[in-house]
Each structure stands twice: as structure tokens, then as C-alpha cells.
C-alpha positions as CSV (number, residue, x, y, z in Angstrom):
1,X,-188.2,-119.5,91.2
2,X,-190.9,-121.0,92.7
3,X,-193.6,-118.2,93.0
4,X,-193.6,-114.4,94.1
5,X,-190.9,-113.4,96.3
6,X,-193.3,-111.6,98.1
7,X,-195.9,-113.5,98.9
8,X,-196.7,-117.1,99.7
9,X,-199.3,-117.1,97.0
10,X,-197.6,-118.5,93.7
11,X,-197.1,-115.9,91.1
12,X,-199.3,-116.2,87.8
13,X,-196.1,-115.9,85.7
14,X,-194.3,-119.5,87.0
15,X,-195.5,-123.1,86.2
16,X,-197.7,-123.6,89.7
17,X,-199.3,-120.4,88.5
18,X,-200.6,-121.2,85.2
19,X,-201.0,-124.7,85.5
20,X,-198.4,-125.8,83.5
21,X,-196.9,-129.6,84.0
22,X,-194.1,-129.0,81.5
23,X,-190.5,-128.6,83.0
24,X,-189.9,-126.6,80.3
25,X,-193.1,-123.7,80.1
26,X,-191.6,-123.9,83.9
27,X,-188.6,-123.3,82.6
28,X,-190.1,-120.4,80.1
29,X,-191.6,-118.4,82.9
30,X,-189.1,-118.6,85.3
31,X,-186.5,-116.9,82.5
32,X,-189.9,-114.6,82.2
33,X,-190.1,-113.8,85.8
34,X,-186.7,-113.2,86.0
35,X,-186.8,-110.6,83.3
36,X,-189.7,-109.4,84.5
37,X,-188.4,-109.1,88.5
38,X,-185.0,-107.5,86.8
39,X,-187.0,-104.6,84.4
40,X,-188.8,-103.9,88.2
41,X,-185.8,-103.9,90.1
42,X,-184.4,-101.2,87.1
43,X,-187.7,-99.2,87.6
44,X,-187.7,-98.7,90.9
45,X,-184.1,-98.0,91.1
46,X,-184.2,-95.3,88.3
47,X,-187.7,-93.8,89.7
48,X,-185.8,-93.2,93.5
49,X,-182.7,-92.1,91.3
50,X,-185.0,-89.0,89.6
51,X,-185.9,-88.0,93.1
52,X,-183.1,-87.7,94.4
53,X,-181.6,-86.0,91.3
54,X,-184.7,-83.8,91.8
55,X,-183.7,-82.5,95.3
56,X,-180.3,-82.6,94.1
57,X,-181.2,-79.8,91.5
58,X,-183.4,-78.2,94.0
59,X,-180.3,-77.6,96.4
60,X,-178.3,-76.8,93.3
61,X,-180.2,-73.8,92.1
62,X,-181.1,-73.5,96.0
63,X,-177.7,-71.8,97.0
64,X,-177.7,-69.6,93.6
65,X,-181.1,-67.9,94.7
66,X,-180.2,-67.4,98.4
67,X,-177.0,-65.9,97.2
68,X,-178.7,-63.8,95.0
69,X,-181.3,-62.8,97.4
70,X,-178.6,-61.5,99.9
71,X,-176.0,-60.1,97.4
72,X,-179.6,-57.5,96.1
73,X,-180.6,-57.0,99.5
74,X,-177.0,-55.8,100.2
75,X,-176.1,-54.4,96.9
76,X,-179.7,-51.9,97.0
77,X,-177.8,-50.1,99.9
78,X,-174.9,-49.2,97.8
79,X,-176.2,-49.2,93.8
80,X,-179.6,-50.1,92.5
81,X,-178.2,-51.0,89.3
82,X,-176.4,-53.8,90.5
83,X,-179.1,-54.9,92.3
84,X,-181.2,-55.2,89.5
85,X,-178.5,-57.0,87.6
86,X,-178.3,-59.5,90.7
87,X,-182.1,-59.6,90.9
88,X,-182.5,-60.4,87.1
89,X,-180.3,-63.7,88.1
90,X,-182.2,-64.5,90.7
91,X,-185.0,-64.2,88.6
92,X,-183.7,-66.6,85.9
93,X,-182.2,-68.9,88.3
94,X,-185.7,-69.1,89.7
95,X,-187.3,-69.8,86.0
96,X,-184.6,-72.5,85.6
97,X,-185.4,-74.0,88.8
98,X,-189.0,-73.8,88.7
99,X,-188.6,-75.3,84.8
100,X,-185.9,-77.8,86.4
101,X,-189.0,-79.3,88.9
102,X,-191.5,-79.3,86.2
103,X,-188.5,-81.7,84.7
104,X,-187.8,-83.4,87.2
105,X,-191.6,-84.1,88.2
106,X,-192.3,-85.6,84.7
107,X,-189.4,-88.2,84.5
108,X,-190.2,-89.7,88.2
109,X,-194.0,-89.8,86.9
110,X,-192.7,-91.4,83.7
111,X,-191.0,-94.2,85.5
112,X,-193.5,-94.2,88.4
113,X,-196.2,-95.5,85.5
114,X,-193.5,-98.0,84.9
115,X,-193.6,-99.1,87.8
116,X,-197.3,-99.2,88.5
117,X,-197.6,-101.5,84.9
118,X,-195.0,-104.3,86.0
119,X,-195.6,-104.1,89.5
120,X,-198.8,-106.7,90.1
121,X,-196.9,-109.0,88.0
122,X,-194.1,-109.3,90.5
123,X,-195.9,-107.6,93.6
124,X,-199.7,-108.3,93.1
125,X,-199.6,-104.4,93.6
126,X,-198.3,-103.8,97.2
127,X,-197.3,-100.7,96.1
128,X,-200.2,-99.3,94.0
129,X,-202.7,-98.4,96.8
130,X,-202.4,-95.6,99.4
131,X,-202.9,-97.5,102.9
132,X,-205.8,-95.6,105.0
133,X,-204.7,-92.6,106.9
134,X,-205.0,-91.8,110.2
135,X,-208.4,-90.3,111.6
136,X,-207.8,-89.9,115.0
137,X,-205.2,-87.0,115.1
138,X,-206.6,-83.8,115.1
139,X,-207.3,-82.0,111.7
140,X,-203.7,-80.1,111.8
141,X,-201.9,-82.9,112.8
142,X,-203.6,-85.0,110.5
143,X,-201.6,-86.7,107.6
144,X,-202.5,-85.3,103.7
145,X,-202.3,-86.6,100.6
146,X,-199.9,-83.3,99.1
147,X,-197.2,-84.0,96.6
148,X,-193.9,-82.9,97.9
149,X,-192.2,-82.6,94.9
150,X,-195.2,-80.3,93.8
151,X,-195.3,-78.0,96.7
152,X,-191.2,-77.7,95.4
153,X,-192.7,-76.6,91.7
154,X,-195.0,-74.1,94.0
155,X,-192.5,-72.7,96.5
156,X,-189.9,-72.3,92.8
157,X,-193.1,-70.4,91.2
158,X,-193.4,-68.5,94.6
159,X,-189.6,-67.2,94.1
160,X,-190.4,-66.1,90.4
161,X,-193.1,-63.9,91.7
162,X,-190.4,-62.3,94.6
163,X,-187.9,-61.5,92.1
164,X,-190.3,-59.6,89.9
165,X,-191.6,-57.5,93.2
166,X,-187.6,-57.1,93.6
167,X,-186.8,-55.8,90.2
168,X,-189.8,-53.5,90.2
């Protein structure tokens, strides 16, 4: 491999790069690169596969609190005790989901540091920094730096706090 796949520049990691003249240091940090390119090929890959095992969950515990919600709001009408009983699971489906994010959250961070520390070998960090957001939309239109997965831990906190005003 010549230099980065990415960019014309060569990449500090082949011979052109580090001013090497052996065929076989060339030969060295191409079998480098190549593990190298590999290890952030398997970092990226597992950091999209924790999100979407994220959302995944999220729809997962998603359907039991919905059910839940509508199985109390119906059940109140006929026996409160049951609807306590559903409302507990909601409750503790709620816990496990909020606990589930928090989960979730960490591993994609864990492998999204991963990624960050092999990237401007293989990169030169094209993914590292935010690109400038839009100024001329008006302020509510206006793009923001929020985490989505972290309004996901908020809105599973949010349900926590229903289910208590439910039971009590």
C-alpha cells in the first residue's frame, strides 16, 4: 500500500512516509498498516454495531412500557390492584431500560475512544473534529450539538418518574 487510502498525502506508517529506502521496513509497515487499517475497520464496525444494538434495546423495552402504560390505564377502571401490579412493571421495565442506555452509552463510548486513538494513523483524523455548523438558520431551526443517545437515557429517566406518579 502505497500511502493513506484517504488522502493523496502518503501515510506516516509506509516507507514514502518515514523515509525508509529498504524494500523490506516497506515491507514492515505495510504488514503494519494493514493491521492497523484492519483493527479500524473492526472499530468502526463494532462502535455502529453498539448503536444499533442500543436502539435495538430501546425498541425492545419500548413495546413492554407502552403495553404497560395502556394495560394500567385500562386496568385502573376495573381494579386498582392490578393496576399497581402492571404499573410496578412498568416501573422496572423503565429501570432496566433507563440502566440498559446507561449500558449501551458506555460500550459505544468505549469503542468510540478506540476509534479516535487509531484513527489519525489511518485517517489523519477526518473523523475527530465536528465540522462548523450552520449560522444562518434561525435559532430554532438551528442545528445543536445534543447527544441522541443521551436524550434516550433522559426520556428512559423521564418514564421512571411517570410510573412512580402512577403507582402513587
Amino acid at each position: 500500500m502505497a500511502g493513506n487510502p484517504i488522502s493523496d498525502e502518503p501515510n506516516r506508517l509506509t516507507a514514502e512516509g518515514n523515509g525508509y529506502g529498504d524494500p523490506q521496513a516497506q515491507l514492515i509497515d505495510d504488514r503494519k498498516f494493514q493491521r492497523l487499517m484492519k483493527a479500524y475497520e473492526t472499530t468502526v464496525e463494532t462502535r455502529k454495531l453498539e448503536i444499533e444494538l442500543f436502539w435495538s434495546r430501546s425498541l425492545f423495552f419500548w413495546g413492554f412500557i407502552a403495553s404497560a402504560f395502556v394495560a394500567s390505564a385500562t386496568l385502573r377502571r376495573y381494579s386498582s390492584d392490578i393496576s399497581v401490579v402492571v404499573a410496578c412493571f412498568g416501573f422496572v421495565c423503565s429501570v432496566a431500560w433507563s440502566l440498559g442506555n446507561r449500558a449501551g452509552k458506555f460500550w459505544q463510548e468505549s469503542w468510540e475512544m478506540k476509534v479516535e486513538r487509531i484513527e489519525p494513523s489511518v485517517t489523519r483524523a477526518m473523523f475527530a473534529q465536528p465540522e462548523a455548523v450552520q449560522t444562518n438558520k434561525n435559532f430554532w431551526l438551528r442545528g445543536r450539538r445534543f447527544s441522541v443517545s443521551k436524550l434516550a437515557i433522559a426520556l428512559s429517566d423521564y418514564t421512571i418518574i411517570l410510573w412512580v406518579a402512577v403507582v402513587v
